[in-house]
FIKOLZA-1660 file (N, C-alpha, C; in steps of 0.1 Angstrom, whole numbers, plus 5000, padded with zeros to 4 digits):
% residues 94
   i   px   py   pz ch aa at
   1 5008 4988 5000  A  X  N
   1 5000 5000 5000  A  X CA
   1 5009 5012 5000  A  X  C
   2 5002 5022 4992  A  X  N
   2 5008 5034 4992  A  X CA
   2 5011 5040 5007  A  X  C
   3 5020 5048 5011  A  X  N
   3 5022 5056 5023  A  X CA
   3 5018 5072 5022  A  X  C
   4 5012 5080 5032  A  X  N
   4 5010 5092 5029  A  X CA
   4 5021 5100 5025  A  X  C
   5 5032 5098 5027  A  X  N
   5 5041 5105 5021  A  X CA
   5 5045 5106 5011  A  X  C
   6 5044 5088 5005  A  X  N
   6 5045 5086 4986  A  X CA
   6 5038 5094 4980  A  X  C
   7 5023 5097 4985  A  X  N
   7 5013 5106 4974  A  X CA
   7 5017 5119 4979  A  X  C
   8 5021 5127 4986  A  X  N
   8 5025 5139 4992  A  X CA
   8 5038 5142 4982  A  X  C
   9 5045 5133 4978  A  X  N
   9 5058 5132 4972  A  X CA
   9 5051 5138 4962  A  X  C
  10 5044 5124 4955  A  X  N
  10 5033 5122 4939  A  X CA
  10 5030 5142 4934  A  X  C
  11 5025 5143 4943  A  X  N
  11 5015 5161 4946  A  X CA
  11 5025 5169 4945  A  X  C
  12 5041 5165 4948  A  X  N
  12 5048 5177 4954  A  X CA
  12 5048 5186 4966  A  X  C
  13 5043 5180 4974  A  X  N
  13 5038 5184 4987  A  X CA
  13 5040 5180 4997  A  X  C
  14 5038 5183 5010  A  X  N
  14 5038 5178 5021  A  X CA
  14 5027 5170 5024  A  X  C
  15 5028 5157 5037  A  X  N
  15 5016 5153 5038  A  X CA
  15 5005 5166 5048  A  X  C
  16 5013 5170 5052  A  X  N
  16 4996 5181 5062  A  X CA
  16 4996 5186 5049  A  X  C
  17 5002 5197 5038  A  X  N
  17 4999 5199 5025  A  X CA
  17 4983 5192 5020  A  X  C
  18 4994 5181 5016  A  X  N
  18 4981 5171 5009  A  X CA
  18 4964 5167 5018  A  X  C
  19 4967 5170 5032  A  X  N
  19 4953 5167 5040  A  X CA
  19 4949 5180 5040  A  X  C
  20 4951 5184 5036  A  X  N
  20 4945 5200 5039  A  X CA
  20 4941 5203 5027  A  X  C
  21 4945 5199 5013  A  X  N
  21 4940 5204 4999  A  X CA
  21 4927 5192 4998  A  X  C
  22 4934 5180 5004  A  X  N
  22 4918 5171 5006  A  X CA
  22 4906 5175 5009  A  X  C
  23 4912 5183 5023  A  X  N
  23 4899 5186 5029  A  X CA
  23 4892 5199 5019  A  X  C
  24 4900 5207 5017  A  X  N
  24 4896 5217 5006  A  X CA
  24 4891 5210 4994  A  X  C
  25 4889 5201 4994  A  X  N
  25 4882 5192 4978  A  X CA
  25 4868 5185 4985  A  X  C
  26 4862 5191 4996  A  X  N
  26 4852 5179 5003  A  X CA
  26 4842 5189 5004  A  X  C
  27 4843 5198 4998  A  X  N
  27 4829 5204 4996  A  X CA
  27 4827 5219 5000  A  X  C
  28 4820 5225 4990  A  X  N
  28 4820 5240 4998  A  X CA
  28 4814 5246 5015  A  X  C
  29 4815 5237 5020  A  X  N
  29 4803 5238 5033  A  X CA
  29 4818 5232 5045  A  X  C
  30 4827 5230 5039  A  X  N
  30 4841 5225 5048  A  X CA
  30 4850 5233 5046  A  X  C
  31 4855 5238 5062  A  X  N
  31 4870 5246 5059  A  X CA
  31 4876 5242 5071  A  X  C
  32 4889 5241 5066  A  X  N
  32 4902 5233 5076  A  X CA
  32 4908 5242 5084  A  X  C
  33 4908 5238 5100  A  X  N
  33 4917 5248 5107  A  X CA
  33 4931 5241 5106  A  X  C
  34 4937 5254 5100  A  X  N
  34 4952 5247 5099  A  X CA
  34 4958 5251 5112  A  X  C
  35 4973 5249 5111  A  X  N
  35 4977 5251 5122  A  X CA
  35 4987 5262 5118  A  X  C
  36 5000 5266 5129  A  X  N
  36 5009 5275 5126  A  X CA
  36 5013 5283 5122  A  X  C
  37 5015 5271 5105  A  X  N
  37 5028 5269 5097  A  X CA
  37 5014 5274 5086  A  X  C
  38 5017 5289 5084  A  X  N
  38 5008 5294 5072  A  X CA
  38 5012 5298 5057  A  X  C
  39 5023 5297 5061  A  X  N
  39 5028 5300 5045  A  X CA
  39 5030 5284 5040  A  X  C
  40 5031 5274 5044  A  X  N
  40 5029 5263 5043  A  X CA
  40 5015 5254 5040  A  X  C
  41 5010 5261 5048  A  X  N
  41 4995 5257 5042  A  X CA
  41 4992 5266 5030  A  X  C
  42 4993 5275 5029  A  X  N
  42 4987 5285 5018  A  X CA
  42 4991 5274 5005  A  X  C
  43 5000 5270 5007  A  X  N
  43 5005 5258 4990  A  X CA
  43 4993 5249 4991  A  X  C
  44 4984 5245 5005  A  X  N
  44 4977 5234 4995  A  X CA
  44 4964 5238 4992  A  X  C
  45 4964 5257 4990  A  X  N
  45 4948 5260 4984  A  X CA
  45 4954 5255 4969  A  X  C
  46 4969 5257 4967  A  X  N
  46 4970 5255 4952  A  X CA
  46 4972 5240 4940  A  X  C
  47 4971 5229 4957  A  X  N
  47 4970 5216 4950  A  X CA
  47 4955 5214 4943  A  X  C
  48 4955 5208 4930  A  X  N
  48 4944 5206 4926  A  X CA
  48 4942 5189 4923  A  X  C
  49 4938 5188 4929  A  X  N
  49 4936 5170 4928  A  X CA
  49 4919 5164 4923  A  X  C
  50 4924 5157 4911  A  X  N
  50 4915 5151 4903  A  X CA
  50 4904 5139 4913  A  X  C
  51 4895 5133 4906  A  X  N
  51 4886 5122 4916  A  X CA
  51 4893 5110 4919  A  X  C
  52 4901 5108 4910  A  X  N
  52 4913 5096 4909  A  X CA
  52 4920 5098 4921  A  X  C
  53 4929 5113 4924  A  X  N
  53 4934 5115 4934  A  X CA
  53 4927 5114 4948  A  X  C
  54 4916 5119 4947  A  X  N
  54 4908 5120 4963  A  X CA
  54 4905 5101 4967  A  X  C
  55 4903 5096 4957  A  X  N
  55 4900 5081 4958  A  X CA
  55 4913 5074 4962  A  X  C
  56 4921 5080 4957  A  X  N
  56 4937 5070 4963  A  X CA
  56 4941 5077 4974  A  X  C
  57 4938 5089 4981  A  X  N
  57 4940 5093 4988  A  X CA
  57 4930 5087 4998  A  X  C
  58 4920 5087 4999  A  X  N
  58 4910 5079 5013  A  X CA
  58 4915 5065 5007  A  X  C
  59 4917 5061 5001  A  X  N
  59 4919 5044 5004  A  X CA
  59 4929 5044 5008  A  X  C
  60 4942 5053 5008  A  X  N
  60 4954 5047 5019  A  X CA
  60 4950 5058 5035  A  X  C
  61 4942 5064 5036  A  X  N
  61 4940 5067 5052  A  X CA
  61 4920 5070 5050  A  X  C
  62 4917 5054 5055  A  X  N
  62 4902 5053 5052  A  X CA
  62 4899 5063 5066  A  X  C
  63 4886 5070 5064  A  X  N
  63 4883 5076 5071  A  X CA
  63 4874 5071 5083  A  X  C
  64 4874 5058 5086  A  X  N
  64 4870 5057 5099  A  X CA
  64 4880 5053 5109  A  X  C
  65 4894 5054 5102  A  X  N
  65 4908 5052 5108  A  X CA
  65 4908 5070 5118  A  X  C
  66 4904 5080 5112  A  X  N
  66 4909 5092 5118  A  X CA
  66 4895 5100 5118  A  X  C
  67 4886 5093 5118  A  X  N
  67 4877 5105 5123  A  X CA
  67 4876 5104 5138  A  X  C
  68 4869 5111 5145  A  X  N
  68 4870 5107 5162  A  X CA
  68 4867 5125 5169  A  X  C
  69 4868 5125 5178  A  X  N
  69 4860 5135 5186  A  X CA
  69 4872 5145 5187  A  X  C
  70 4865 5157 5188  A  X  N
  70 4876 5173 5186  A  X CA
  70 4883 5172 5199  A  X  C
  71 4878 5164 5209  A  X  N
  71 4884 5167 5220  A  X CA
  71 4890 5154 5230  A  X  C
  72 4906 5156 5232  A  X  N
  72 4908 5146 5241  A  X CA
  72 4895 5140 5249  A  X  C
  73 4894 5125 5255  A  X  N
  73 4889 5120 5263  A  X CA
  73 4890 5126 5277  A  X  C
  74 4902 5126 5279  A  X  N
  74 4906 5132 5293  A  X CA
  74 4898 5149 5295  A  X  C
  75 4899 5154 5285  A  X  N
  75 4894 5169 5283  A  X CA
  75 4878 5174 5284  A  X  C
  76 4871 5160 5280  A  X  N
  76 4857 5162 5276  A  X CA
  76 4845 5168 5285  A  X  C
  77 4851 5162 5300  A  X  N
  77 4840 5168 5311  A  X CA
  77 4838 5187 5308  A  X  C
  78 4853 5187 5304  A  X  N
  78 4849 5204 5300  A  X CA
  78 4845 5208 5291  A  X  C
  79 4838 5199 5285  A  X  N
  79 4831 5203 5270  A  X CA
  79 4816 5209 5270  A  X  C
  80 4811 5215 5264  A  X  N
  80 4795 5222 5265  A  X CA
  80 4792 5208 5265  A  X  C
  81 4790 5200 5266  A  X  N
  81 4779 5189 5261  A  X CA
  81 4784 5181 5278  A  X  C
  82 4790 5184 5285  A  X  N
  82 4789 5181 5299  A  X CA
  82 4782 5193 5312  A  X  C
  83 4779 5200 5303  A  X  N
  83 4780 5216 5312  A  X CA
  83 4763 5215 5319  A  X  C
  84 4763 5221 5329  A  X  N
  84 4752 5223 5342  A  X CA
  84 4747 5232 5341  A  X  C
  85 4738 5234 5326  A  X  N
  85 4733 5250 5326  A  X CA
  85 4719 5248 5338  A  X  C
  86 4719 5259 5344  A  X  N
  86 4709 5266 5355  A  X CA
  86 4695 5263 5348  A  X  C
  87 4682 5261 5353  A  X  N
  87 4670 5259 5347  A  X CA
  87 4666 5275 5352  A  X  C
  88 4656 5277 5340  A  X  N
  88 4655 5292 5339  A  X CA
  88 4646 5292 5353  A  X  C
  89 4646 5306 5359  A  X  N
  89 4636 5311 5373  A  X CA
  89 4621 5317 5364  A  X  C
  90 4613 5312 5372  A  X  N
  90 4598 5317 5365  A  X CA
  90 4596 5328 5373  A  X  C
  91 4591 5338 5369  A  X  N
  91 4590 5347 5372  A  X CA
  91 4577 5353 5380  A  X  C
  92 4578 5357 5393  A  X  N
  92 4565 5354 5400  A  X CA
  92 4555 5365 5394  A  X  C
  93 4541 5371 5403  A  X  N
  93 4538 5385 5398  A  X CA
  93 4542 5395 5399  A  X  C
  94 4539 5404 5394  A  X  N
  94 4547 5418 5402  A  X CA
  94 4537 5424 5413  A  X  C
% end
């Protein structure tokens, strides 16, 4: 099997490069937070990758290998979706 770096090579790119022009190929309603390294990323608005390419690229890193949750496990109690919001006060007469 291909390695992410062989197709990254293939592209001329780096592999964050190449995952980051992927994600840029997934649809207008998806945008990638990159990290850092910005003049580095800016190269992969300019990868243009065909359906051939997006297809060889998820079949060497299938996507139920790296999807998974934004947030550490250890981290999650602090996440909104653990949070103790207050039940609203009814408000008596005046």
């Amino acid at each position: 099997m291909v390695s992410t770096e062989k197709l990254a090579q293939k592209h001329g790119c780096t592999p964050a490069q190449l995952a980051l022009a992927w994600v840029l190929h997934q649809g207008d309603d998806v945008a990638p937070i990159p990290d850092n390294n910005l003049d580095s990323n800016i190269d992969a608005v300019r990868l243009k990758l065909t359906e051939e390419d997006l297809k060889e690229i998820t079949a060497v890193v299938p996507l139920n290998e790296i999807a998974g949750s934004r947030t550490l496990d250890k981290l999650s109690h602090l996440t909104w979706k653990f949070a103790n919001t207050p039940t609203k006060e009814k408000k008596t007469g005046s």
